[in-house]
PDB file of N, H, CA, C and O in Angstrom:
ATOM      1  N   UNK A   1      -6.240 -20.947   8.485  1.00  0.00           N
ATOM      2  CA  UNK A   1      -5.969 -19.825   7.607  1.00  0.00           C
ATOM      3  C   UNK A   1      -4.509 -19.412   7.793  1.00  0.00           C
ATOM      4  O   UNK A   1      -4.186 -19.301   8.975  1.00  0.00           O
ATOM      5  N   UNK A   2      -3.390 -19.115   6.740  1.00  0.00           N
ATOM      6  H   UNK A   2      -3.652 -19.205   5.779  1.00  0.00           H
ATOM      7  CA  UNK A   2      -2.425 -19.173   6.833  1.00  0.00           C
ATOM      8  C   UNK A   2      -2.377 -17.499   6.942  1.00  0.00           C
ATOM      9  O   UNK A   2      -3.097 -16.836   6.196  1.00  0.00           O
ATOM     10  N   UNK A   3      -1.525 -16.879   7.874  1.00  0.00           N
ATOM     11  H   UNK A   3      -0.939 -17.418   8.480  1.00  0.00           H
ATOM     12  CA  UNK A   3      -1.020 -15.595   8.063  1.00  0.00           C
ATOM     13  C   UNK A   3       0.580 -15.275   7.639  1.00  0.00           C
ATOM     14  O   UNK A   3       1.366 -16.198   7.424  1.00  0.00           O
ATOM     15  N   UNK A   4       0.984 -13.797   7.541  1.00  0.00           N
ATOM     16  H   UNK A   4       0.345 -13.048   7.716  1.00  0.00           H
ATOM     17  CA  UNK A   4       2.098 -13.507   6.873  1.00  0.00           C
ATOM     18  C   UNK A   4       2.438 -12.445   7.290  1.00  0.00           C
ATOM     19  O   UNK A   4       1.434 -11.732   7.284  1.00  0.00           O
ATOM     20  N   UNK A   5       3.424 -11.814   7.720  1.00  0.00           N
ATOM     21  H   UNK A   5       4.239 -12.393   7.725  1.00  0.00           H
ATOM     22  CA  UNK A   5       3.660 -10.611   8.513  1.00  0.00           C
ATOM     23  C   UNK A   5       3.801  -9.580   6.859  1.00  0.00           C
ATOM     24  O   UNK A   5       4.064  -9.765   5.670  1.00  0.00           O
ATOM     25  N   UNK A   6       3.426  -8.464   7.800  1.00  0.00           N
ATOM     26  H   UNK A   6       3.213  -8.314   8.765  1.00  0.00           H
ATOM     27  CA  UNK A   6       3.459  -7.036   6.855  1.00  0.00           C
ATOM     28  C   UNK A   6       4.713  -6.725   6.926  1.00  0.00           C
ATOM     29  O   UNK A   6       5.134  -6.601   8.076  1.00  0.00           O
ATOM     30  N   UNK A   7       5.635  -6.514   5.879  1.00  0.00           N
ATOM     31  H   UNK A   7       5.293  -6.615   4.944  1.00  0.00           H
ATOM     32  CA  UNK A   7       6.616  -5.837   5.690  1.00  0.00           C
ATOM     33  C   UNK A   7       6.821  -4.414   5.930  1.00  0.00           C
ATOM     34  O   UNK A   7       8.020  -4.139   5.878  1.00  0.00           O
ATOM     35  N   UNK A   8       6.090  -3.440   6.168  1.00  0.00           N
ATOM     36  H   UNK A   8       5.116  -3.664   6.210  1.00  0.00           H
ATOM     37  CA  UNK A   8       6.697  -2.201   7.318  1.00  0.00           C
ATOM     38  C   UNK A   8       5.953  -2.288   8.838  1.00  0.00           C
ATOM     39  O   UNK A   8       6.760  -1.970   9.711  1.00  0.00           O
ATOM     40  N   UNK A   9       4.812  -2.587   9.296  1.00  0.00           N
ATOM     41  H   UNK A   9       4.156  -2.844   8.587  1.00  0.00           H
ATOM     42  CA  UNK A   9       4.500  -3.014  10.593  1.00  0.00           C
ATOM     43  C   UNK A   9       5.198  -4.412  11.469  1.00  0.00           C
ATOM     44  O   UNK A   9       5.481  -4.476  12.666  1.00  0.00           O
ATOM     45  N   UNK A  10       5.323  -5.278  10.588  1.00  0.00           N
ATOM     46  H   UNK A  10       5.094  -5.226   9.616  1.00  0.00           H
ATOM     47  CA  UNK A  10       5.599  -6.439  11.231  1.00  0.00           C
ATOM     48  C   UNK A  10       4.456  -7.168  11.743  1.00  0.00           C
ATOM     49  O   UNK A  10       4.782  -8.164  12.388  1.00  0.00           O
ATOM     50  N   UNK A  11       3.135  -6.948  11.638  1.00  0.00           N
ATOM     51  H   UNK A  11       2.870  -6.138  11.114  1.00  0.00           H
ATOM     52  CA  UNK A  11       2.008  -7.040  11.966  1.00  0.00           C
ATOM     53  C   UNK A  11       1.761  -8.381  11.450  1.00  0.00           C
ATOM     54  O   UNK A  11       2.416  -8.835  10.512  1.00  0.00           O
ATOM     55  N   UNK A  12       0.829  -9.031  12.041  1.00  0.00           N
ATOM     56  H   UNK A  12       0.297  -8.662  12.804  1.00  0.00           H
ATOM     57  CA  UNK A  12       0.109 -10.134  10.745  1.00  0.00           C
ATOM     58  C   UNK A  12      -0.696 -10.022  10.801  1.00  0.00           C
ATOM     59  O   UNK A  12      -1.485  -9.800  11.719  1.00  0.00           O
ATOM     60  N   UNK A  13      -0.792 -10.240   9.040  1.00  0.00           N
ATOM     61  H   UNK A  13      -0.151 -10.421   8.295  1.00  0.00           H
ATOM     62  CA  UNK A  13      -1.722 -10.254   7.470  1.00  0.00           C
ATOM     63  C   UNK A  13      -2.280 -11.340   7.157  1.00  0.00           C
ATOM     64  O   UNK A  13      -1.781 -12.377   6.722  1.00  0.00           O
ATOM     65  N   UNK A  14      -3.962 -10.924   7.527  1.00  0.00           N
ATOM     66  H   UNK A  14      -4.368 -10.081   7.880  1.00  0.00           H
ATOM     67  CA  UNK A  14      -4.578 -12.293   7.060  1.00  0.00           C
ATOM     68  C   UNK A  14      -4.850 -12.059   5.538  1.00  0.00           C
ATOM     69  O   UNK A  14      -4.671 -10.996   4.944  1.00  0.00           O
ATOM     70  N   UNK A  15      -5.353 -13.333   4.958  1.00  0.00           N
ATOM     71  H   UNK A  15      -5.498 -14.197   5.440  1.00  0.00           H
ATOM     72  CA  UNK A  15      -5.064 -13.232   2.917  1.00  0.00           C
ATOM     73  C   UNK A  15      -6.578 -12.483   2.985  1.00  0.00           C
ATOM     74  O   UNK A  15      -6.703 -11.957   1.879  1.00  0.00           O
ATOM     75  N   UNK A  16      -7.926 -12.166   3.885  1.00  0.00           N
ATOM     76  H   UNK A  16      -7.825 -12.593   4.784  1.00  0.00           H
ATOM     77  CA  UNK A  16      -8.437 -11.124   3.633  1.00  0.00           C
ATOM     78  C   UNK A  16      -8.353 -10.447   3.633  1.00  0.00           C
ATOM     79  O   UNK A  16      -9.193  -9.806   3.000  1.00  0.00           O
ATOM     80  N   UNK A  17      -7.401  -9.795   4.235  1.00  0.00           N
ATOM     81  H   UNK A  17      -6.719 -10.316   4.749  1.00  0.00           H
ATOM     82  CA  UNK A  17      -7.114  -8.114   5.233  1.00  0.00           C
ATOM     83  C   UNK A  17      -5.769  -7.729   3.876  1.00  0.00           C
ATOM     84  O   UNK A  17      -5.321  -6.623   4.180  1.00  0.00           O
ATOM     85  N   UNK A  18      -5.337  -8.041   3.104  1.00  0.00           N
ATOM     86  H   UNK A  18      -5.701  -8.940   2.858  1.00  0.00           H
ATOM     87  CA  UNK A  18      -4.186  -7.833   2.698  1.00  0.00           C
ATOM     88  C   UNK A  18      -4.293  -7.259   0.835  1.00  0.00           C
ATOM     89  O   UNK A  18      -5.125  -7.513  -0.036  1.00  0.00           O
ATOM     90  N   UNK A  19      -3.264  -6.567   0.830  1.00  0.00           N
ATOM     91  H   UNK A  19      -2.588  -6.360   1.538  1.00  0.00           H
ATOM     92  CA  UNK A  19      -2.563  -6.040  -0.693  1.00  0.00           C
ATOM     93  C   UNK A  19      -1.404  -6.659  -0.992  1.00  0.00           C
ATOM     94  O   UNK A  19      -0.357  -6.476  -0.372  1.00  0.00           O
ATOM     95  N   UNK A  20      -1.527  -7.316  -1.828  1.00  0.00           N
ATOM     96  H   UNK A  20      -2.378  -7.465  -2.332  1.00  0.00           H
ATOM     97  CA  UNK A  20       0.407  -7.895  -2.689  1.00  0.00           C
ATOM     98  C   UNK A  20       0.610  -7.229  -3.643  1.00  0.00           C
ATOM     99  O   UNK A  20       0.492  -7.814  -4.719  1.00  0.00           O
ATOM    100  N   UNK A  21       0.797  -6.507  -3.657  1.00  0.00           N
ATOM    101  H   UNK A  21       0.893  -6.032  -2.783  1.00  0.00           H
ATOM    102  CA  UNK A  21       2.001  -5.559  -5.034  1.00  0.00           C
ATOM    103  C   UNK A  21       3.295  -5.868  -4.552  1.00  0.00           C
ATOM    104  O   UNK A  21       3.930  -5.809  -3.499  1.00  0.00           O
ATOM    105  N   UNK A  22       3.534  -6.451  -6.501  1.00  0.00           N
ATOM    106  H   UNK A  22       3.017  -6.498  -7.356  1.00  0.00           H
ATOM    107  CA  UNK A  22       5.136  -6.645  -6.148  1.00  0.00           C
ATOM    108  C   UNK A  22       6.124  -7.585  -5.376  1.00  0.00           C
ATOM    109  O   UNK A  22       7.319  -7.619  -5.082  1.00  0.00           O
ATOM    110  N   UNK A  23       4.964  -8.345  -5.200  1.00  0.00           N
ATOM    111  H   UNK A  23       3.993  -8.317  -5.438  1.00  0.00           H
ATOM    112  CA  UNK A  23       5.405  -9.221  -3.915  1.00  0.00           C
ATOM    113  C   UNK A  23       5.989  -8.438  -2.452  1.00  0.00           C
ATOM    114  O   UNK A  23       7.056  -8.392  -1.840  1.00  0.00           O
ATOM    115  N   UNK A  24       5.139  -8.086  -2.362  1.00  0.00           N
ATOM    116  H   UNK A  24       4.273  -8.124  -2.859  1.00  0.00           H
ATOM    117  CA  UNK A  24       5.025  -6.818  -0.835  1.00  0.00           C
ATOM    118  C   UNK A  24       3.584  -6.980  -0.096  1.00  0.00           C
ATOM    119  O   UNK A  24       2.704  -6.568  -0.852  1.00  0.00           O
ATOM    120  N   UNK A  25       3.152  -7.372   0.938  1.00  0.00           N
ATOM    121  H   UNK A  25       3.867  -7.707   1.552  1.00  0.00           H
ATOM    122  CA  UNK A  25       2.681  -7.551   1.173  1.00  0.00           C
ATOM    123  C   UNK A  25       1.823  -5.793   2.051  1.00  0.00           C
ATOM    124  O   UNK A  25       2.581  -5.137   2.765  1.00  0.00           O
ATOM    125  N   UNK A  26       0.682  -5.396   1.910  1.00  0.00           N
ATOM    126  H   UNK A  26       0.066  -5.928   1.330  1.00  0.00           H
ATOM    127  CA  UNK A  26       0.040  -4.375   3.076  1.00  0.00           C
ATOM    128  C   UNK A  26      -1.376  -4.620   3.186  1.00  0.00           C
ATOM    129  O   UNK A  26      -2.290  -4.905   2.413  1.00  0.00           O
ATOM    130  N   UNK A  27      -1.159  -4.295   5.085  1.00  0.00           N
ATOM    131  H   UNK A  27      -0.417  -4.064   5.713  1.00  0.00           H
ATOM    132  CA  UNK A  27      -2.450  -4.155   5.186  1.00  0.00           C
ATOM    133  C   UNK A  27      -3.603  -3.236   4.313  1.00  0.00           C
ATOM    134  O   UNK A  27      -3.449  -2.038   4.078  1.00  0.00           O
ATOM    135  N   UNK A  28      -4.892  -4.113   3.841  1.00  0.00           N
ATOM    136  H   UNK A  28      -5.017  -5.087   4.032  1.00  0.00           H
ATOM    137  CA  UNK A  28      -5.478  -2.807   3.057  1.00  0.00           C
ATOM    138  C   UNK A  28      -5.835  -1.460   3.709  1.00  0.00           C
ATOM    139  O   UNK A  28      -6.175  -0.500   3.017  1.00  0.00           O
ATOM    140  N   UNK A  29      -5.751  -1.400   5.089  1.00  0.00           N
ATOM    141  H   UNK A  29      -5.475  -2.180   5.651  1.00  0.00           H
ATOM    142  CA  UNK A  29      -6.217  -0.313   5.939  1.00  0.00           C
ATOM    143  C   UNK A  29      -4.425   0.820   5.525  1.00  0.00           C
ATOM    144  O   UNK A  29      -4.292   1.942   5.037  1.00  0.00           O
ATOM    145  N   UNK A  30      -3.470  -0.135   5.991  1.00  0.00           N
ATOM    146  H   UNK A  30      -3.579  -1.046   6.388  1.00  0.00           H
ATOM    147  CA  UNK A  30      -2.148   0.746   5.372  1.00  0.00           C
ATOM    148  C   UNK A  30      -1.596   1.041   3.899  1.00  0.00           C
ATOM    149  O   UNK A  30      -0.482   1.401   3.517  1.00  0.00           O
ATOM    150  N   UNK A  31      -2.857   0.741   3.166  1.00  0.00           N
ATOM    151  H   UNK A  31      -3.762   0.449   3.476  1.00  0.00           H
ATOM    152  CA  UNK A  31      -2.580   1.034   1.978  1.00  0.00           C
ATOM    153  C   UNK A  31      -2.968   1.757   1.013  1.00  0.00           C
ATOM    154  O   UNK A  31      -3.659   1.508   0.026  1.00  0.00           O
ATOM    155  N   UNK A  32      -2.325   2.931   1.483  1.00  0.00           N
ATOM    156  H   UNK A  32      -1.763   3.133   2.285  1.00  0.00           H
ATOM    157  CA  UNK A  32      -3.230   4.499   1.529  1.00  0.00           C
ATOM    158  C   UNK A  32      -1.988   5.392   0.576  1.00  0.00           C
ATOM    159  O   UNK A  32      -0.886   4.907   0.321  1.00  0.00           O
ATOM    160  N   UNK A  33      -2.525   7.041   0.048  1.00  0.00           N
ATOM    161  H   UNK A  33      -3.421   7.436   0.255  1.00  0.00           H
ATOM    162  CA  UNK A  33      -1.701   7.787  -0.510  1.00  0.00           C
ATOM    163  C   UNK A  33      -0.488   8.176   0.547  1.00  0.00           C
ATOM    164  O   UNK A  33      -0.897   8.206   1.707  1.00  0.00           O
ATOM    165  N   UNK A  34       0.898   8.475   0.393  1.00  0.00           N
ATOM    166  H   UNK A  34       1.231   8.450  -0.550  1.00  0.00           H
ATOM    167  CA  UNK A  34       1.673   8.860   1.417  1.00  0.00           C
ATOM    168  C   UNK A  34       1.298  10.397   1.654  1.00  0.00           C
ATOM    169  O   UNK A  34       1.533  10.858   2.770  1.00  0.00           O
ATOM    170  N   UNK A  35       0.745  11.200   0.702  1.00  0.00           N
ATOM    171  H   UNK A  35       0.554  10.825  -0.205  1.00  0.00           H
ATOM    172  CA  UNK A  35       0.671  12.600   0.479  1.00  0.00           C
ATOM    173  C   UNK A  35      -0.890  12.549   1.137  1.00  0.00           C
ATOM    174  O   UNK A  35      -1.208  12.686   2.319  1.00  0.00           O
ATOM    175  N   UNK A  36      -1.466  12.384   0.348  1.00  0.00           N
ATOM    176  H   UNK A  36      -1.208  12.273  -0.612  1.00  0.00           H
ATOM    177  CA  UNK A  36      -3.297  13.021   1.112  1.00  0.00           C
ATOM    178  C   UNK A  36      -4.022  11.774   1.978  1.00  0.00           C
ATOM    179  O   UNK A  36      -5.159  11.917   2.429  1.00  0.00           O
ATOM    180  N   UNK A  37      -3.029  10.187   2.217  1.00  0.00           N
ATOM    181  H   UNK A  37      -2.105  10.071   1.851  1.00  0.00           H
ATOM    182  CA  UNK A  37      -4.158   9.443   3.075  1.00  0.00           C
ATOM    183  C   UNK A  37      -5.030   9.296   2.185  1.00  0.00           C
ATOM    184  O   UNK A  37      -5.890   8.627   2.758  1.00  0.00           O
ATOM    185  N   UNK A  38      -5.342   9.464   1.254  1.00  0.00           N
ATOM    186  H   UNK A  38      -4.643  10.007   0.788  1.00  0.00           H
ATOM    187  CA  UNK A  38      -6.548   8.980   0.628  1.00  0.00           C
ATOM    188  C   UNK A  38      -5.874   6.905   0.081  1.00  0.00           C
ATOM    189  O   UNK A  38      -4.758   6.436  -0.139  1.00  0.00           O
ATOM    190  N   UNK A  39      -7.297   6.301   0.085  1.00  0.00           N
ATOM    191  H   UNK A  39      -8.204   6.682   0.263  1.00  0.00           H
ATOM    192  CA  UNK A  39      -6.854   4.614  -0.599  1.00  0.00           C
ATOM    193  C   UNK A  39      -6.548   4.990  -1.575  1.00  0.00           C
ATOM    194  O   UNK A  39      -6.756   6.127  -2.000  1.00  0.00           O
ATOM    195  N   UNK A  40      -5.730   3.696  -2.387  1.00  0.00           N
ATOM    196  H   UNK A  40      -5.561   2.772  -2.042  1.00  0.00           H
ATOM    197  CA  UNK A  40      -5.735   3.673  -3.041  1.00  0.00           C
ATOM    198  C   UNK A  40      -5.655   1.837  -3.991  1.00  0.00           C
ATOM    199  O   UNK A  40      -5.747   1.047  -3.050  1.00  0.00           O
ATOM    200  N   UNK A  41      -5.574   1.273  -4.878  1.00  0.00           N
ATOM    201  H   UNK A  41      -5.500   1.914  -5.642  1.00  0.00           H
ATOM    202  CA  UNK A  41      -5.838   0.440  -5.100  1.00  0.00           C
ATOM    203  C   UNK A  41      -4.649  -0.252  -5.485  1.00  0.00           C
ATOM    204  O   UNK A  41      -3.773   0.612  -5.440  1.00  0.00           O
ATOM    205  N   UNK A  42      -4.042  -1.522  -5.901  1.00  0.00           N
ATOM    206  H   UNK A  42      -4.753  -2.224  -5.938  1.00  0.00           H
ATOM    207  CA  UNK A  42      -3.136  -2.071  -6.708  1.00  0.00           C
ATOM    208  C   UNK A  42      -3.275  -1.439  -8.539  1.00  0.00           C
ATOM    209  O   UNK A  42      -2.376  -1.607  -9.364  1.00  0.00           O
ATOM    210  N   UNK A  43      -4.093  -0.998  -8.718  1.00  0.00           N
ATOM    211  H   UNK A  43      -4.822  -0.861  -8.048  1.00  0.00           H
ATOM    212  CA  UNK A  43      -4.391  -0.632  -9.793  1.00  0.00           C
ATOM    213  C   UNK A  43      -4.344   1.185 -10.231  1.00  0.00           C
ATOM    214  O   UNK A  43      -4.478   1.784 -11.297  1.00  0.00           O
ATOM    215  N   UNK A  44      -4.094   1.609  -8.857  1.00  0.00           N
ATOM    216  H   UNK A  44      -3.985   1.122  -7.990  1.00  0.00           H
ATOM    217  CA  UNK A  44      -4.254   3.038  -8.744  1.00  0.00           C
ATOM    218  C   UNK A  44      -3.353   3.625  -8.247  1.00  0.00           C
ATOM    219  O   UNK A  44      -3.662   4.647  -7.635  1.00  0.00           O
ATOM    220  N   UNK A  45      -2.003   3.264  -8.297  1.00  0.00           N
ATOM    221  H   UNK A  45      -1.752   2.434  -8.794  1.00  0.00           H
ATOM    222  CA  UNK A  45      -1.020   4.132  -7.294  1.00  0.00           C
ATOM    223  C   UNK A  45       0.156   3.912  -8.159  1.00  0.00           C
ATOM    224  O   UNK A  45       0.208   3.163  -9.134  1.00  0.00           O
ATOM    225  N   UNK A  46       1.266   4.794  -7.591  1.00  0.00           N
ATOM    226  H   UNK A  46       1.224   5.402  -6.798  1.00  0.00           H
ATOM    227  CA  UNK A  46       2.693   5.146  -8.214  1.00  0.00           C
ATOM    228  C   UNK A  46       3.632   4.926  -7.040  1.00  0.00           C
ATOM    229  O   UNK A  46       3.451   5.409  -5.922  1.00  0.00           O
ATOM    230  N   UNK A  47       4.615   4.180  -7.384  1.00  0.00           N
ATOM    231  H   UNK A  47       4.762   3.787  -8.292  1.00  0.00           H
ATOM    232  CA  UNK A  47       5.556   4.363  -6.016  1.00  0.00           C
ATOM    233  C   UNK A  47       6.665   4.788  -6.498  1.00  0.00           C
ATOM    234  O   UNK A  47       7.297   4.229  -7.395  1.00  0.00           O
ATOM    235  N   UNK A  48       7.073   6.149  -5.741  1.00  0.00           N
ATOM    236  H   UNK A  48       6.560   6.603  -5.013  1.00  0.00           H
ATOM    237  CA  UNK A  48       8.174   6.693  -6.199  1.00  0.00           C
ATOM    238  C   UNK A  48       9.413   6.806  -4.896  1.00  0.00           C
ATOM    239  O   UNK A  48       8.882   6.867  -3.788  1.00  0.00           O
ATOM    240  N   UNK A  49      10.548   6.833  -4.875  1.00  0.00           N
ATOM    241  H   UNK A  49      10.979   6.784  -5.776  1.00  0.00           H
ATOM    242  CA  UNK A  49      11.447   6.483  -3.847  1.00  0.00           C
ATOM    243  C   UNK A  49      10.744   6.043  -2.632  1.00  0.00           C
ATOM    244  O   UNK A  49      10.485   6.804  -1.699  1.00  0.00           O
ATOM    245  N   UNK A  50      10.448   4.818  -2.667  1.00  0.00           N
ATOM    246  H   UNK A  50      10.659   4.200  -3.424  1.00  0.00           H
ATOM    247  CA  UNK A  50      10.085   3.767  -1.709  1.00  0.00           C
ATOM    248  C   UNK A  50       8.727   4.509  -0.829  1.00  0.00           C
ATOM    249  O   UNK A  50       8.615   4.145   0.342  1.00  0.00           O
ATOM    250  N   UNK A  51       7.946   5.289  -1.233  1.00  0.00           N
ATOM    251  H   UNK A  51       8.037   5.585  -2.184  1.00  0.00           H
ATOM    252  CA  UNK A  51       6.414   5.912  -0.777  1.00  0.00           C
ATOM    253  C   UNK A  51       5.611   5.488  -2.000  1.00  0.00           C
ATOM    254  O   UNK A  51       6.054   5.206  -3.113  1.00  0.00           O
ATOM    255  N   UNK A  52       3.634   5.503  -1.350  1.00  0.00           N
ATOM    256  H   UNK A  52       3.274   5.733  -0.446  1.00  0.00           H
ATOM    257  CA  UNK A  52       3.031   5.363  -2.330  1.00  0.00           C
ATOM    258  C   UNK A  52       2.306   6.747  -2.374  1.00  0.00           C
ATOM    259  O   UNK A  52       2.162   7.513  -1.421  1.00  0.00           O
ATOM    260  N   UNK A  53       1.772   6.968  -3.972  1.00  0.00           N
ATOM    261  H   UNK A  53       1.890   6.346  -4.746  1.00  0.00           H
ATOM    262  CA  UNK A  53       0.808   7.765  -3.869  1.00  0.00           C
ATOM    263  C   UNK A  53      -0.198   7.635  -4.869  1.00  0.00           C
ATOM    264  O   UNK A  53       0.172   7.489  -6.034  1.00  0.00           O
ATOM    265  N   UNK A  54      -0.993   7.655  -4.691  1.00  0.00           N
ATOM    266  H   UNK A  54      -1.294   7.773  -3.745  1.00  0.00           H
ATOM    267  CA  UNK A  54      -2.155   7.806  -5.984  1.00  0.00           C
ATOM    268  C   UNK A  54      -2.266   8.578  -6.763  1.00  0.00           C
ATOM    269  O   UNK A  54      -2.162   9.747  -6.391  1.00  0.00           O
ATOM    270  N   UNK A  55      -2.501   8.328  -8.052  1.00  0.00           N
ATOM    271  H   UNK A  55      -2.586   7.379  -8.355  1.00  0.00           H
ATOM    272  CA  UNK A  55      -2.018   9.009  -9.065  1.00  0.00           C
ATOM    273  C   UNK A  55      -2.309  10.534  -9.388  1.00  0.00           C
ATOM    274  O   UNK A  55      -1.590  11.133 -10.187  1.00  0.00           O
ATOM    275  N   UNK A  56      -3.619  11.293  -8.610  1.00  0.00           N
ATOM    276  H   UNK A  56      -4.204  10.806  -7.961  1.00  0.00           H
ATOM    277  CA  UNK A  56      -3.715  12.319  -8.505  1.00  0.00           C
ATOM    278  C   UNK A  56      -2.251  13.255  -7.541  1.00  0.00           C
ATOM    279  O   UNK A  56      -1.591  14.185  -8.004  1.00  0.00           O
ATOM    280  N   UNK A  57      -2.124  12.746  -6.415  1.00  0.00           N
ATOM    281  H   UNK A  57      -2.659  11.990  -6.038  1.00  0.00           H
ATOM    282  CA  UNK A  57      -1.432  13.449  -5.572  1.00  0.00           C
ATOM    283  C   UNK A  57      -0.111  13.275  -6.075  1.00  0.00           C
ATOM    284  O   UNK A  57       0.669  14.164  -5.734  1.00  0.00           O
ATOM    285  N   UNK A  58       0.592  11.896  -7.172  1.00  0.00           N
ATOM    286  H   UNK A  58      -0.042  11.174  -7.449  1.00  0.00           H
ATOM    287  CA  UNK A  58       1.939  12.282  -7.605  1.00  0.00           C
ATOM    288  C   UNK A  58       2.375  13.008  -8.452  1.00  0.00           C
ATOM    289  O   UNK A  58       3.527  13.358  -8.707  1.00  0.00           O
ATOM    290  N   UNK A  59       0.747  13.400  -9.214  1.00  0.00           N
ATOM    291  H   UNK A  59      -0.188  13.115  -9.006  1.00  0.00           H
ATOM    292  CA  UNK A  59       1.394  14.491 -10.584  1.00  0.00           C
ATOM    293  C   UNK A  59       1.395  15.484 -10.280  1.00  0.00           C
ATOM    294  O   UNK A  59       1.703  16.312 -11.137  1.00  0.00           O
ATOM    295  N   UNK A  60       1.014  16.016  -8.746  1.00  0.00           N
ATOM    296  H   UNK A  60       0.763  15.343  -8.050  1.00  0.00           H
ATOM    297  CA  UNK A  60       1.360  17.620  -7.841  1.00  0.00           C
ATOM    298  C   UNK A  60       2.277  17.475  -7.696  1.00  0.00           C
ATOM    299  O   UNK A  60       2.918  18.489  -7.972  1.00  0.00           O
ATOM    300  N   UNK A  61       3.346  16.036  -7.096  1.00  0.00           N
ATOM    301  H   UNK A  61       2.825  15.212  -6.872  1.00  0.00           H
ATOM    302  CA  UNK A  61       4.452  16.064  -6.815  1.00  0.00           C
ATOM    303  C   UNK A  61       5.491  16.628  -7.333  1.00  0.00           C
ATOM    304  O   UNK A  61       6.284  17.349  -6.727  1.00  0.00           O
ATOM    305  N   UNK A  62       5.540  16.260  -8.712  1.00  0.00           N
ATOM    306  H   UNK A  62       4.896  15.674  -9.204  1.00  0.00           H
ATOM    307  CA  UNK A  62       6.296  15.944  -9.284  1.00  0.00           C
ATOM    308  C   UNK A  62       6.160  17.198 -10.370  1.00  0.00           C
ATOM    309  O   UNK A  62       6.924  17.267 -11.333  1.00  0.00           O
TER     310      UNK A  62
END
């Protein structure tokens, strides 16, 4: 099974354990809102100056 380090841990990412957005690799456990910790999905989040958040917690942001 081929592994791949996480781009903010440095950790390695097995191709189960993992999210690619963007060609970015995260653990799915680190791939959470930056604001409430809540998951969120490849399909469900906003990244705004280099944080993620899910789409509930960025339209408080903002």
């Amino acid at each position: 099974m081929k592994s791949e380090k996480y781009f903010g841990c440095k950790n390695t990412v097995y191709p189960t354990k993992k999210v690619s957005v963007n060609g970015i690799l995260y653990h799915k456990s680190c791939f959470k809102c930056s604001h409430g910790g809540c998951v969120i999905s490849p399909s469900n989040y906003i990244a705004h100056e280099g944080r993620l958040y899910c789409k509930h917690h960025h339209i408080q942001l903002i």
